[in-house]
Jmol script that loads the backbone (N, CA, C; Angstrom):
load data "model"
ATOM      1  N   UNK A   1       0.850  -1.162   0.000  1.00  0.00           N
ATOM      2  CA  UNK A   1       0.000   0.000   0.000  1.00  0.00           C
ATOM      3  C   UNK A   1       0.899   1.229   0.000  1.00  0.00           C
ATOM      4  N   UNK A   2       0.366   2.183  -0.827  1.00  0.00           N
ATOM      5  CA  UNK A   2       1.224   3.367  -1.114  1.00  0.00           C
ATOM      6  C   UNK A   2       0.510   4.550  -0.823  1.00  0.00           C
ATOM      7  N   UNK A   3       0.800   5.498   0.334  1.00  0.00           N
ATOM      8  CA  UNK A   3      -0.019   6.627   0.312  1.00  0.00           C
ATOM      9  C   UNK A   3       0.843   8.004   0.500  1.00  0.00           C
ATOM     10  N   UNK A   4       0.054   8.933   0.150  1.00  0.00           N
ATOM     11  CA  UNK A   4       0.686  10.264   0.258  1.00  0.00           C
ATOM     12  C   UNK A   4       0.365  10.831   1.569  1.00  0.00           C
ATOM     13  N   UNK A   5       1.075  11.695   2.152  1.00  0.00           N
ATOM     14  CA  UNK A   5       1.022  12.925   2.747  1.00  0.00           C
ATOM     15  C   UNK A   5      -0.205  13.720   2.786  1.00  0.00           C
ATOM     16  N   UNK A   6      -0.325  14.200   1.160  1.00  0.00           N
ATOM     17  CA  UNK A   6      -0.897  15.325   1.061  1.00  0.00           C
ATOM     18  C   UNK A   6      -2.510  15.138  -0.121  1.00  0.00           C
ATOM     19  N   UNK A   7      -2.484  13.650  -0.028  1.00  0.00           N
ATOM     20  CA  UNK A   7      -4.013  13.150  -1.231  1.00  0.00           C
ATOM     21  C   UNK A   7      -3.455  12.953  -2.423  1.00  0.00           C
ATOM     22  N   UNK A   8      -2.173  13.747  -2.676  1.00  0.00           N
ATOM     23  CA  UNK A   8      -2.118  13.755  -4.227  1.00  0.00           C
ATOM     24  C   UNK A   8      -1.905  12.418  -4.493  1.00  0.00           C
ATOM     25  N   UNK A   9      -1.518  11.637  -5.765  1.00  0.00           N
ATOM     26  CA  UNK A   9      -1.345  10.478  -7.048  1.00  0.00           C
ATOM     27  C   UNK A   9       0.291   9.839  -6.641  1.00  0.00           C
ATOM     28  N   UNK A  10       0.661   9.233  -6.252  1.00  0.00           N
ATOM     29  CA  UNK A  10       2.115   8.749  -5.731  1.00  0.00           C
ATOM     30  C   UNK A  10       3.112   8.804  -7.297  1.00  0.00           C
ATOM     31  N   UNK A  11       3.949   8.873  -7.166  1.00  0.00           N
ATOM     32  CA  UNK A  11       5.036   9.576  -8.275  1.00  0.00           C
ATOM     33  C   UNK A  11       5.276   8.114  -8.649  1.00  0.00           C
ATOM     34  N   UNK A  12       4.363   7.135  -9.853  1.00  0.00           N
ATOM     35  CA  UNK A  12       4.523   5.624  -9.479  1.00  0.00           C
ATOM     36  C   UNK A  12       5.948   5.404 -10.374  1.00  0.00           C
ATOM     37  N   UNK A  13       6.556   6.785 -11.319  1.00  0.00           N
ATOM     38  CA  UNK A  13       7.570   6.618 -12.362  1.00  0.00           C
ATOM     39  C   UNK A  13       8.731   6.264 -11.077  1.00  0.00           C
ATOM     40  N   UNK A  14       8.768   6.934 -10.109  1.00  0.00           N
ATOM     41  CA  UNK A  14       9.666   7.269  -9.223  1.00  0.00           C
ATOM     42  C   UNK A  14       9.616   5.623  -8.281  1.00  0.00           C
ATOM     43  N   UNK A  15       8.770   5.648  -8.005  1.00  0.00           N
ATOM     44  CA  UNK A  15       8.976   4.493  -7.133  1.00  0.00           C
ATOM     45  C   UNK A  15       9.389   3.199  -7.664  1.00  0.00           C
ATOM     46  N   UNK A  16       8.796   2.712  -8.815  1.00  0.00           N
ATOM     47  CA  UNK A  16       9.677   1.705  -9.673  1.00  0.00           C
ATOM     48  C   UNK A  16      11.171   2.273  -9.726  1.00  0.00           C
ATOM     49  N   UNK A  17      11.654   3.363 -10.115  1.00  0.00           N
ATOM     50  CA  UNK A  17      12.601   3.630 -10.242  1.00  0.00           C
ATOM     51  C   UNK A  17      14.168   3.244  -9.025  1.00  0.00           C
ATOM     52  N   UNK A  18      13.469   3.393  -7.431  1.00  0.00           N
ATOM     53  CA  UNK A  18      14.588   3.597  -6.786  1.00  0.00           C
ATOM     54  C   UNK A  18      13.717   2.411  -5.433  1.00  0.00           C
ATOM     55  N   UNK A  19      12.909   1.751  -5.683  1.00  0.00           N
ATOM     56  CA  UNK A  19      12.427   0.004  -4.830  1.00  0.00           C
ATOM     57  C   UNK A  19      12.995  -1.355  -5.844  1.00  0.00           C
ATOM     58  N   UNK A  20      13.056  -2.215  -5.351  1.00  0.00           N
ATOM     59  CA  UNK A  20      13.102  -3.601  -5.393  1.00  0.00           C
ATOM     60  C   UNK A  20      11.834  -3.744  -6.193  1.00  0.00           C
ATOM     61  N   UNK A  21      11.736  -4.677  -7.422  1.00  0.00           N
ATOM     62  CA  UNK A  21      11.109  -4.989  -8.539  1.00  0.00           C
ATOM     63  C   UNK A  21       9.606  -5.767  -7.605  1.00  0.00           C
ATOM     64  N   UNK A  22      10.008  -6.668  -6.438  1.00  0.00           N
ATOM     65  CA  UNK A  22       9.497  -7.524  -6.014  1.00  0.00           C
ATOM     66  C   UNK A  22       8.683  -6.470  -5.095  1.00  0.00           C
ATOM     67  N   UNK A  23       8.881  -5.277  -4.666  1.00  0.00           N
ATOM     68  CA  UNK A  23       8.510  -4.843  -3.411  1.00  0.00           C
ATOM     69  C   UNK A  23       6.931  -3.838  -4.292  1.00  0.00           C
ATOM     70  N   UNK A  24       7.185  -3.560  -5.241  1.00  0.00           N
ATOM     71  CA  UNK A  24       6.423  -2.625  -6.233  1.00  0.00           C
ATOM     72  C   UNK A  24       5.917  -3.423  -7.233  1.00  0.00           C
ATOM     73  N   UNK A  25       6.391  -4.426  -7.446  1.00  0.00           N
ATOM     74  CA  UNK A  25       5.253  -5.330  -9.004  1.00  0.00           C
ATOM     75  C   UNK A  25       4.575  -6.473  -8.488  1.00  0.00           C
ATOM     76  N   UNK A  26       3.424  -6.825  -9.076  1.00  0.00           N
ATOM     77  CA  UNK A  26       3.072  -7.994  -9.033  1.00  0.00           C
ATOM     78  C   UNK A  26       3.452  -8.971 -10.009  1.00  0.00           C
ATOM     79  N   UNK A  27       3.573 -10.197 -10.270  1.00  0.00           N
ATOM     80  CA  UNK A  27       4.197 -11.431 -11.527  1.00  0.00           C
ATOM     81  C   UNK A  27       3.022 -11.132 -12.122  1.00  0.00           C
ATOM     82  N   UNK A  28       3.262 -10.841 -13.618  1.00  0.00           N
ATOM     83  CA  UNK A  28       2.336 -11.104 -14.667  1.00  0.00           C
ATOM     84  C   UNK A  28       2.151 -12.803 -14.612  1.00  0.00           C
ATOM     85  N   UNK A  29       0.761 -13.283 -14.719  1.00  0.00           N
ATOM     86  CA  UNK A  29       0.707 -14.653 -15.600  1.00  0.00           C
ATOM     87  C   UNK A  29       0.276 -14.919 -16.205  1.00  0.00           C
ATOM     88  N   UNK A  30      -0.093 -15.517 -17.591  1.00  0.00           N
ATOM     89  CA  UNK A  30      -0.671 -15.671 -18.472  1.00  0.00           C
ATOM     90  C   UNK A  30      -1.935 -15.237 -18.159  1.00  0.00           C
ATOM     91  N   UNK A  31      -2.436 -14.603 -19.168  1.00  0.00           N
ATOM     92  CA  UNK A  31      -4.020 -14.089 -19.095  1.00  0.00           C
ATOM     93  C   UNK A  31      -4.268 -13.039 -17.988  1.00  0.00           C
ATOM     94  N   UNK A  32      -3.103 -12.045 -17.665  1.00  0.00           N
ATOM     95  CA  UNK A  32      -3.443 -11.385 -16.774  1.00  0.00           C
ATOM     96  C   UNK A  32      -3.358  -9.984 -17.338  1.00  0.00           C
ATOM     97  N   UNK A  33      -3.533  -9.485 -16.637  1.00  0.00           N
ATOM     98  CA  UNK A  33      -3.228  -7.579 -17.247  1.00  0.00           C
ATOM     99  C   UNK A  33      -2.590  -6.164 -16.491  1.00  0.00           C
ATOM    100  N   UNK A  34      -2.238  -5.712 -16.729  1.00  0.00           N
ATOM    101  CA  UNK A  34      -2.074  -4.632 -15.208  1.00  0.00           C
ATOM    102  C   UNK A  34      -3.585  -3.762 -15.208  1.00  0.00           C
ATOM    103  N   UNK A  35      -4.072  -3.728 -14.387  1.00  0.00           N
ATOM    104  CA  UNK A  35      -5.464  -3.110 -14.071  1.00  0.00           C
ATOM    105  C   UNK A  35      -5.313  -2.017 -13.156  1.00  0.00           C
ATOM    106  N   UNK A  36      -6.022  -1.077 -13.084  1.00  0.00           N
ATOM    107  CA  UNK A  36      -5.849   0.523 -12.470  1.00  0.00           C
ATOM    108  C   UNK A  36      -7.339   0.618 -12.327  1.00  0.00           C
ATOM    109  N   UNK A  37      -7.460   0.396 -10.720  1.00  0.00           N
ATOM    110  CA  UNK A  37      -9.036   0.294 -10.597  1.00  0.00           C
ATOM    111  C   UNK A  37      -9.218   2.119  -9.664  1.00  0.00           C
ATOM    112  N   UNK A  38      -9.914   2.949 -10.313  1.00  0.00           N
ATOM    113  CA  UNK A  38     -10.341   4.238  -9.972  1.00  0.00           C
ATOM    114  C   UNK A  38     -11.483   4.322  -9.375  1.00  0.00           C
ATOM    115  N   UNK A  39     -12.058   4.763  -7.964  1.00  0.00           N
ATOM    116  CA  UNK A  39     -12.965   5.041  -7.407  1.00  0.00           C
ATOM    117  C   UNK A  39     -13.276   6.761  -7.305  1.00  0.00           C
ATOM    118  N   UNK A  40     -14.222   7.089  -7.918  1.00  0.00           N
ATOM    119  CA  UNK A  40     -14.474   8.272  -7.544  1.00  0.00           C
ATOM    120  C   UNK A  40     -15.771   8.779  -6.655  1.00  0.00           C
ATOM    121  N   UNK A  41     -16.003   9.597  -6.063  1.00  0.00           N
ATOM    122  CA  UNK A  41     -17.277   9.965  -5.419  1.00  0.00           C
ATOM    123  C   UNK A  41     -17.194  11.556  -5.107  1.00  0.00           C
ATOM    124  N   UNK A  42     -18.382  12.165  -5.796  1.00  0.00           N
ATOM    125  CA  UNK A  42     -18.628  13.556  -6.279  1.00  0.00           C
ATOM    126  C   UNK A  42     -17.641  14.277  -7.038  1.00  0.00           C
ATOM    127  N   UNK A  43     -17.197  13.673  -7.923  1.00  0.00           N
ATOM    128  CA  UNK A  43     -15.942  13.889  -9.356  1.00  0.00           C
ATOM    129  C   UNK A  43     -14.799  14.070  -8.135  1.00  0.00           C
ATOM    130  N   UNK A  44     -14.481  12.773  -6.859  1.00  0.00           N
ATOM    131  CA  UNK A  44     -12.753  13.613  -6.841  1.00  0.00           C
ATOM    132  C   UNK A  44     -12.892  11.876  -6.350  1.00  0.00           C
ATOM    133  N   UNK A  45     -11.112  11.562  -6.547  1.00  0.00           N
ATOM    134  CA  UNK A  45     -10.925  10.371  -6.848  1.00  0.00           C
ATOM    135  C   UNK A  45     -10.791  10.171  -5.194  1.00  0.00           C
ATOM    136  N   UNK A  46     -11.701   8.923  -4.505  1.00  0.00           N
ATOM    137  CA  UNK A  46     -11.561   8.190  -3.179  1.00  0.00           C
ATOM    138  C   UNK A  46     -10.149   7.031  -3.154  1.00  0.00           C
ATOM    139  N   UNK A  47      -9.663   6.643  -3.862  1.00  0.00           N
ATOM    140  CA  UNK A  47      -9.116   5.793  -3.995  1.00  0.00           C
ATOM    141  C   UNK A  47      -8.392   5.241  -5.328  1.00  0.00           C
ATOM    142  N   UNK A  48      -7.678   4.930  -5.682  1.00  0.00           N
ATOM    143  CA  UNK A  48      -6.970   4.306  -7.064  1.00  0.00           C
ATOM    144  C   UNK A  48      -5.936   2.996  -6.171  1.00  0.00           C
ATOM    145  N   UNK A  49      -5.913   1.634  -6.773  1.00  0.00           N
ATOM    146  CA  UNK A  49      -5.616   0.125  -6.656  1.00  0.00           C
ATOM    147  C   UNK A  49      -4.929  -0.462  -8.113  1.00  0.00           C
ATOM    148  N   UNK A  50      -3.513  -0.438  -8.213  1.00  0.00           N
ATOM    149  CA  UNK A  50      -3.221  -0.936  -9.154  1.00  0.00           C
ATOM    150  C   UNK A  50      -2.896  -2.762  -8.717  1.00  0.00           C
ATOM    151  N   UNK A  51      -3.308  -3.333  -9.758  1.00  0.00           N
ATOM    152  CA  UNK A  51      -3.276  -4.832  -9.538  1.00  0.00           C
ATOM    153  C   UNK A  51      -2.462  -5.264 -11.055  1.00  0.00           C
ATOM    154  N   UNK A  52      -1.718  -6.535 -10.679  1.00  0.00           N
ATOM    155  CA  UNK A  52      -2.205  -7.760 -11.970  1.00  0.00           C
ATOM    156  C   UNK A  52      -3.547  -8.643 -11.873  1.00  0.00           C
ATOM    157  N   UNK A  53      -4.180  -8.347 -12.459  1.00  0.00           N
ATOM    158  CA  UNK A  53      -5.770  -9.113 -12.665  1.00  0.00           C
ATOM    159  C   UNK A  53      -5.896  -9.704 -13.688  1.00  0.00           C
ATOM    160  N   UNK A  54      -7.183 -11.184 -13.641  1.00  0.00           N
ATOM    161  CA  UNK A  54      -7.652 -11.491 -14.959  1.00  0.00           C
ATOM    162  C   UNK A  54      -9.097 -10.462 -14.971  1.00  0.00           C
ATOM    163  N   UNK A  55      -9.335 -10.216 -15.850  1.00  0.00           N
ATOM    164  CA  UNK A  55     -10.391  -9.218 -15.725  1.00  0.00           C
ATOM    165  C   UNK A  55     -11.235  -9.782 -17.018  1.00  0.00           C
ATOM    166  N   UNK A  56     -13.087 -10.296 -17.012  1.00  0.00           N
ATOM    167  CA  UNK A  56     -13.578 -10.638 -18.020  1.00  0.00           C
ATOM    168  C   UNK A  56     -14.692  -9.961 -17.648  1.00  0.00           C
ATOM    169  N   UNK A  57     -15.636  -9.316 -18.666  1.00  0.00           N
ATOM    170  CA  UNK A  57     -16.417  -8.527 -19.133  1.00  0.00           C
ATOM    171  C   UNK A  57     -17.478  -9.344 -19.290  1.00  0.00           C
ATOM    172  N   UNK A  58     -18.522  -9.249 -18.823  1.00  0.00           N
ATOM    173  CA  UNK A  58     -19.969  -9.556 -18.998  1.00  0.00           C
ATOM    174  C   UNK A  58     -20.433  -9.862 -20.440  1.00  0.00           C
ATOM    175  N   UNK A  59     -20.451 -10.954 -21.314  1.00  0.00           N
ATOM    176  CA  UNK A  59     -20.851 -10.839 -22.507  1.00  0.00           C
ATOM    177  C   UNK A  59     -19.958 -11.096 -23.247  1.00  0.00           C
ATOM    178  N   UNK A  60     -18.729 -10.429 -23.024  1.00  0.00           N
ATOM    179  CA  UNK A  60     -17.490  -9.967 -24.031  1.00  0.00           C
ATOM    180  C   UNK A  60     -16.786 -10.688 -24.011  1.00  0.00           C
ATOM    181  N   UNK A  61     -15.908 -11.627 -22.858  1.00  0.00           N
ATOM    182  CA  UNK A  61     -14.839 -12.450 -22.643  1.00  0.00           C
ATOM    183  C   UNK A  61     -13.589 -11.729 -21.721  1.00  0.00           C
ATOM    184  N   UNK A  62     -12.800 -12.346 -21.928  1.00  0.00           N
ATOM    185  CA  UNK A  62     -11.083 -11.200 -21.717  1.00  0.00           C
ATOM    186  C   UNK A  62     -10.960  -9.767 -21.519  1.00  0.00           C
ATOM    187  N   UNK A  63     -10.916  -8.853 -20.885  1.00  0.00           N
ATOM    188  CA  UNK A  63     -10.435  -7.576 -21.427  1.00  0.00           C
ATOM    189  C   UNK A  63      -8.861  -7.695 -21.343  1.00  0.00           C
ATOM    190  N   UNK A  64      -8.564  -7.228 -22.216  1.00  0.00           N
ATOM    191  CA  UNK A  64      -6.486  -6.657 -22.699  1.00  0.00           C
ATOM    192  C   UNK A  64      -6.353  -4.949 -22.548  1.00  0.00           C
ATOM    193  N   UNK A  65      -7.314  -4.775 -23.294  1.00  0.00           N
ATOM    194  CA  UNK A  65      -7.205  -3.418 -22.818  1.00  0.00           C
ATOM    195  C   UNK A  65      -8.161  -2.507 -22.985  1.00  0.00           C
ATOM    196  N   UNK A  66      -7.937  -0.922 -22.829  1.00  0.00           N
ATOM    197  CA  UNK A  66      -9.152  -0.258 -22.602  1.00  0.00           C
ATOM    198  C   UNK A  66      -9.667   0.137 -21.142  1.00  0.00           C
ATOM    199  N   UNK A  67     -10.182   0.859 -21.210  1.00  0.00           N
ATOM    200  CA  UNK A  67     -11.295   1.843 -19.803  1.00  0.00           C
ATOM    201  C   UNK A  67     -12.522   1.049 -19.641  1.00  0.00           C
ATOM    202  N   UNK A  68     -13.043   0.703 -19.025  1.00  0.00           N
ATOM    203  CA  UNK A  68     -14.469   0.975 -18.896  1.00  0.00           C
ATOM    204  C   UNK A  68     -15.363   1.302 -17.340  1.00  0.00           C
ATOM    205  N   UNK A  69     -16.349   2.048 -17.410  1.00  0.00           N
ATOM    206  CA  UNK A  69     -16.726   2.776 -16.279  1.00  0.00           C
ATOM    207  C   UNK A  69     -18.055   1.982 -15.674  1.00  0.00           C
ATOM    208  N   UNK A  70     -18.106   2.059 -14.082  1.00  0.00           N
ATOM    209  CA  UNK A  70     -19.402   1.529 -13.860  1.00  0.00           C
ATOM    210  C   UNK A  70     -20.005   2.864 -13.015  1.00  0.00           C
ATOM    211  N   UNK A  71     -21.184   2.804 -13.366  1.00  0.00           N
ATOM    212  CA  UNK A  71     -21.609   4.335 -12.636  1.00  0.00           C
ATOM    213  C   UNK A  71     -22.799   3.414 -11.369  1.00  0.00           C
ATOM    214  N   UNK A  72     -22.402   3.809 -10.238  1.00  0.00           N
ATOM    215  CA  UNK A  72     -23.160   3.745  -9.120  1.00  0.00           C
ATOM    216  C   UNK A  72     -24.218   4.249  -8.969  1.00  0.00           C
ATOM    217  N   UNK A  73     -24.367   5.764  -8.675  1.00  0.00           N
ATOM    218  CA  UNK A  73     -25.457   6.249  -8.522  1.00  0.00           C
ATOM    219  C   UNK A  73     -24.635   7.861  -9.292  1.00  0.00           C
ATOM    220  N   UNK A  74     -25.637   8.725  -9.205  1.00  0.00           N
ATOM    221  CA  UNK A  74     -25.263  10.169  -9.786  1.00  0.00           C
ATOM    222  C   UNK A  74     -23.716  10.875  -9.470  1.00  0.00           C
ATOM    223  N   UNK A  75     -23.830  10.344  -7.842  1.00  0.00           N
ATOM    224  CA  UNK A  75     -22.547  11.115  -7.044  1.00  0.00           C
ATOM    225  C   UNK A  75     -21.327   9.397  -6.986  1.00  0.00           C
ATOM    226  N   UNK A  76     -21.428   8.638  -7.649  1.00  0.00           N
ATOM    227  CA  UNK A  76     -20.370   7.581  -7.191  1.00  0.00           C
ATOM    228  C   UNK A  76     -20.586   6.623  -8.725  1.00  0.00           C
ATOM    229  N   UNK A  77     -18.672   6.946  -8.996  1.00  0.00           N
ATOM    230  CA  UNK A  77     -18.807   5.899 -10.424  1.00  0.00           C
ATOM    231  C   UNK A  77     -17.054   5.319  -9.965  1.00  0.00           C
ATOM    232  N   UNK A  78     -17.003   3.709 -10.492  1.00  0.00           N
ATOM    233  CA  UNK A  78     -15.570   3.420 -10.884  1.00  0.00           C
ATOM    234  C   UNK A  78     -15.222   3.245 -12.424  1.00  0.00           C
ATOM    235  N   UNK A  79     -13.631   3.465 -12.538  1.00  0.00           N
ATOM    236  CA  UNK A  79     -13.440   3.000 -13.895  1.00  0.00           C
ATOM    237  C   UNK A  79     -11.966   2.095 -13.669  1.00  0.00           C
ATOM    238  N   UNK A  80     -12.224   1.609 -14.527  1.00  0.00           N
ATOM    239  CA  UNK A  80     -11.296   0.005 -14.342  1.00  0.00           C
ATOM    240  C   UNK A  80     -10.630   0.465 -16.152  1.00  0.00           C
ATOM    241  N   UNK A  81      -9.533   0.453 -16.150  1.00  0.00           N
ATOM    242  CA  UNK A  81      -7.899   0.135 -16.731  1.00  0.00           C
ATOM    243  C   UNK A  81      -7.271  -0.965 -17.238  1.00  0.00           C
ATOM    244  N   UNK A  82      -7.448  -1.108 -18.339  1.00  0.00           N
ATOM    245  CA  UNK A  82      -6.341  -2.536 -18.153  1.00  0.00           C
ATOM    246  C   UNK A  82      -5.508  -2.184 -19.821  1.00  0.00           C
ATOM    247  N   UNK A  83      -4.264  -2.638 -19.614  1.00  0.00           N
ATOM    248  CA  UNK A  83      -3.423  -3.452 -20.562  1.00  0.00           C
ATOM    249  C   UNK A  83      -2.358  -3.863 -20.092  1.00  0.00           C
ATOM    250  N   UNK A  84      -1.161  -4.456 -20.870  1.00  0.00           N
ATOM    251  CA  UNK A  84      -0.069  -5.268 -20.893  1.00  0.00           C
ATOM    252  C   UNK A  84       0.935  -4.300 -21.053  1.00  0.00           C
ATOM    253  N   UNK A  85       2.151  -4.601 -20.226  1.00  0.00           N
ATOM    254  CA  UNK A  85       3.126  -4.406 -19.662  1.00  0.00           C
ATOM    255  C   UNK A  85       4.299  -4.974 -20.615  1.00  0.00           C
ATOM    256  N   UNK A  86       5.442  -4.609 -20.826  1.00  0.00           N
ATOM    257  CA  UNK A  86       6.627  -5.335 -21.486  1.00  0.00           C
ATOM    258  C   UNK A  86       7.472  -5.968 -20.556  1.00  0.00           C
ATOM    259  N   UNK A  87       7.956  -7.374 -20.676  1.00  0.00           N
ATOM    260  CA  UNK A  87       8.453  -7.820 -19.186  1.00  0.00           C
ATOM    261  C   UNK A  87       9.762  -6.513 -18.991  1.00  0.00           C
ATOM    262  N   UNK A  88      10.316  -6.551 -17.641  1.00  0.00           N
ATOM    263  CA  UNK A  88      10.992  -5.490 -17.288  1.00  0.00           C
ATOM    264  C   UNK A  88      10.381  -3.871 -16.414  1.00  0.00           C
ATOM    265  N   UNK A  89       9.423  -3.721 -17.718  1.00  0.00           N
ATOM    266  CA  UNK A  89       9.560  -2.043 -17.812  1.00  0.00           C
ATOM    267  C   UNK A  89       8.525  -2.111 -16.948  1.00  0.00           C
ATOM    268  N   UNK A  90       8.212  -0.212 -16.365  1.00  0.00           N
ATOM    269  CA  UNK A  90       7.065  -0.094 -15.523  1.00  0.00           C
ATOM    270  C   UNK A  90       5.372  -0.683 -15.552  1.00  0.00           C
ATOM    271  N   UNK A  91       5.132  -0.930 -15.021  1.00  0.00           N
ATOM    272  CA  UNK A  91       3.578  -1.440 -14.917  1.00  0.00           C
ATOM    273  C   UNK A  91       2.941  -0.003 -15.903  1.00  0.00           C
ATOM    274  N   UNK A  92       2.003  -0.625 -17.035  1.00  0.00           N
ATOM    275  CA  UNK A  92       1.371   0.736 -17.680  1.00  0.00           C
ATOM    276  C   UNK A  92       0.057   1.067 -16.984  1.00  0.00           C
ATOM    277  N   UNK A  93      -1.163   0.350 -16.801  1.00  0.00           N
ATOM    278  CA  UNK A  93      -2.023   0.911 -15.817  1.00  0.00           C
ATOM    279  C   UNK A  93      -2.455   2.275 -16.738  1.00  0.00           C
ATOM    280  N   UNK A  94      -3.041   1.821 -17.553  1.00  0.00           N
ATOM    281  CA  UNK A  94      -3.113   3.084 -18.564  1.00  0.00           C
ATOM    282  C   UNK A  94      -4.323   2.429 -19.427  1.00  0.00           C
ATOM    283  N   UNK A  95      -5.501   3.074 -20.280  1.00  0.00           N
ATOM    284  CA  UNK A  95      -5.903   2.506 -21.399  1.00  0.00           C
ATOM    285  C   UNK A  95      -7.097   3.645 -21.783  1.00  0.00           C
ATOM    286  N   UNK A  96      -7.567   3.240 -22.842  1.00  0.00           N
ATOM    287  CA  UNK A  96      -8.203   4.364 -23.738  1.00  0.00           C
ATOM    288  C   UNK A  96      -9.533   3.751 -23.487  1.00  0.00           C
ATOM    289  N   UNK A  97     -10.539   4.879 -23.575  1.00  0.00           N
ATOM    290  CA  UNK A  97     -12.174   5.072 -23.074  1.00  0.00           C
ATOM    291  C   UNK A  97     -12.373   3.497 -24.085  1.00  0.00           C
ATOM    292  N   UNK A  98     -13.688   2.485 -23.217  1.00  0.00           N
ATOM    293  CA  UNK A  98     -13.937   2.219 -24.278  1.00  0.00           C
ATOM    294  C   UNK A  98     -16.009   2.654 -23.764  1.00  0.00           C
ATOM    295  N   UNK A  99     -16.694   2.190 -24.685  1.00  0.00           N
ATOM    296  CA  UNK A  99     -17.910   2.419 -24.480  1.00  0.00           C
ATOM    297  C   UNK A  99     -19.246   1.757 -23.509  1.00  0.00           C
ATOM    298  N   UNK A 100     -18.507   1.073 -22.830  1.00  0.00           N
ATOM    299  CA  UNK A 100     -18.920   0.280 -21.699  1.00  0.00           C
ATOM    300  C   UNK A 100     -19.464   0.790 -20.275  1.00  0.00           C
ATOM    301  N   UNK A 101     -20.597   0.319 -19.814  1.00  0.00           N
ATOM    302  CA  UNK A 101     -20.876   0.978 -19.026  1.00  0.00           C
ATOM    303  C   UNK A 101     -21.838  -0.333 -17.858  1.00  0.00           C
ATOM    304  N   UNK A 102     -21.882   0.517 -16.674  1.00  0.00           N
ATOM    305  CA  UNK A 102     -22.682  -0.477 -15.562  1.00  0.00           C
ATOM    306  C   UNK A 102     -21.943  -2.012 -15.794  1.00  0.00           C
ATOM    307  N   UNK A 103     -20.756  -1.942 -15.379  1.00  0.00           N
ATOM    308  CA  UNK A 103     -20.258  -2.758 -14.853  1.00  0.00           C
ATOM    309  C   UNK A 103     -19.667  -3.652 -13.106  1.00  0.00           C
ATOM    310  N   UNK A 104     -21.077  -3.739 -12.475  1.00  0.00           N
ATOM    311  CA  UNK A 104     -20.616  -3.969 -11.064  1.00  0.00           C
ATOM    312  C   UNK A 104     -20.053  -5.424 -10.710  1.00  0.00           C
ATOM    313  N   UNK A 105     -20.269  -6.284 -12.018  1.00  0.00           N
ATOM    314  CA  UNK A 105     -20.090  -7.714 -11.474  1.00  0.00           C
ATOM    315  C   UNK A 105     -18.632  -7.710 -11.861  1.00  0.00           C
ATOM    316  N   UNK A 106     -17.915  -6.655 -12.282  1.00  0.00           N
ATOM    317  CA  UNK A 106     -16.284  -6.599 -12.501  1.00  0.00           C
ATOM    318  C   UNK A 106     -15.882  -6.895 -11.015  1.00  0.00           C
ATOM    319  N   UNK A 107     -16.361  -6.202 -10.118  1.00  0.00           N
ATOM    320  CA  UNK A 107     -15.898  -6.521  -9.204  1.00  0.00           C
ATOM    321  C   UNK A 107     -16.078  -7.853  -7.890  1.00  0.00           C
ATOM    322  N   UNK A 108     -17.160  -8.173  -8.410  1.00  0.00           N
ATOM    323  CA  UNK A 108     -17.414  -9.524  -7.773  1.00  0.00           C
ATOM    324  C   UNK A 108     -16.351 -10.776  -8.369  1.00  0.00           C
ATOM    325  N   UNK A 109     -16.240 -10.642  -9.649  1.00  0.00           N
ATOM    326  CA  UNK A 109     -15.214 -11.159 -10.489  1.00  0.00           C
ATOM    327  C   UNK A 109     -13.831 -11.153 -10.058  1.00  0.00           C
ATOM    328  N   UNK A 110     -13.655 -10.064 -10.097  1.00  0.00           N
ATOM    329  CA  UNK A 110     -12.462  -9.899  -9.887  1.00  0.00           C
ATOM    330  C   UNK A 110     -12.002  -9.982  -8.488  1.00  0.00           C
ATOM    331  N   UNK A 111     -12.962 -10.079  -7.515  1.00  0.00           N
ATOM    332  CA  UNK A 111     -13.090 -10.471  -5.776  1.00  0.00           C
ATOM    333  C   UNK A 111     -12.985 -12.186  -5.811  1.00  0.00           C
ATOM    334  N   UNK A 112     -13.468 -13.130  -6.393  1.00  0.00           N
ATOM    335  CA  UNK A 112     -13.653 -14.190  -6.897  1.00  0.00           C
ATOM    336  C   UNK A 112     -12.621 -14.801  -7.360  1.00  0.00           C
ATOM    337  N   UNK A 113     -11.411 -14.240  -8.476  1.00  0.00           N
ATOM    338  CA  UNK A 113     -10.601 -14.764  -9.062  1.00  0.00           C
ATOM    339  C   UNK A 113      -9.613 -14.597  -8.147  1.00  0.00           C
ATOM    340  N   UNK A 114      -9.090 -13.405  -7.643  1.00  0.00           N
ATOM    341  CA  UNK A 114      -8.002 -13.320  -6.617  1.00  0.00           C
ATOM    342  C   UNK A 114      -8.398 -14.442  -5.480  1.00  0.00           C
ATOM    343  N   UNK A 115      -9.966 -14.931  -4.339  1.00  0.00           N
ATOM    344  CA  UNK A 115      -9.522 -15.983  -4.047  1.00  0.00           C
ATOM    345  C   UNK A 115      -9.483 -17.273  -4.523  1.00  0.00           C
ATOM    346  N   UNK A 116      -9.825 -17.041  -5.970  1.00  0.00           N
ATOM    347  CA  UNK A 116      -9.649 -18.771  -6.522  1.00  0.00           C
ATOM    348  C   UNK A 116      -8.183 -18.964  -6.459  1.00  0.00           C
ATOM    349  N   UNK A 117      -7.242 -17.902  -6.733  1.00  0.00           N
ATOM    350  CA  UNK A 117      -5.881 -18.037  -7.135  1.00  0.00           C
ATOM    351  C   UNK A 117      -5.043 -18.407  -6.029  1.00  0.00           C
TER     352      UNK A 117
END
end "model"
wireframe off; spacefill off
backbone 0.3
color backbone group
C-alpha cells in the first residue's frame, strides 16, 4: 500500500525507479493484465488500486485493454484500466475510453478470481 502525505497520485515513475522490482510489481501470468481500478465519489478520486488481474467482461470475454466505467449512482462511479506491460519495464495501468458501461459484477469477479488463485 502506497499513500501520500498530502491526497495527491504517488510519483509511481519514481517508485519503480529507486524500490526492489518484487517490493512494487506484481508477476504477470498468463491471461493477466495490469489493471488501475479508480474510485471516484462527487468527481474527486476516493481511492486508485493498481493490480495484476484477470479481468472478463460480462458478454465480451477477456479484457487486454481499454477503460471501462461503472456508474453507481449520480454522485459515485468506478473505472477500471487494463493493458499489458513489457516484461521489465514499468507497470502501464493506462488505457483508452472504451464504451462500456454499468459494470458492477467486474468486481465480484475480480473479488472471486483473486480468491480462486
Amino acid at each position: 500500500m502506497l499513500i501520500t502525505n498530502d491526497g495527491t497520485t504517488p510519483n509511481f515513475r519514481e517508485v519503480w525507479e529507486n524500490f526492489e522490482r518484487q517490493q512494487v510489481s506484481c508477476r504477470m501470468t498468463t491471461g493477466s493484465v495490469c489493471a488501475k481500478w479508480t474510485s471516484y465519489y462527487e468527481n474527486a478520486v476516493e481511492y486508485t488500486m493498481h493490480t495484476c488481474s484477470r479481468i472478463t467482461v460480462l458478454g465480451e470475454g477477456a479484457m487486454s485493454s481499454g477503460c471501462v466505467t461503472s456508474i453507481t449512482n449520480n454522485s459515485r462511479w468506478t473505472e477500471l484500466c487494463a493493458c499489458k506491460s513489457d516484461p521489465g519495464s514499468p507497470p502501464c495501468n493506462t488505457g483508452n475510453q472504451t464504451p462500456v458501461t454499468i459494470l458492477g459484477l467486474f468486481f465480484i469477479i475480480f473479488i472471486l478470481l483473486k480468491f480462486l488463485m
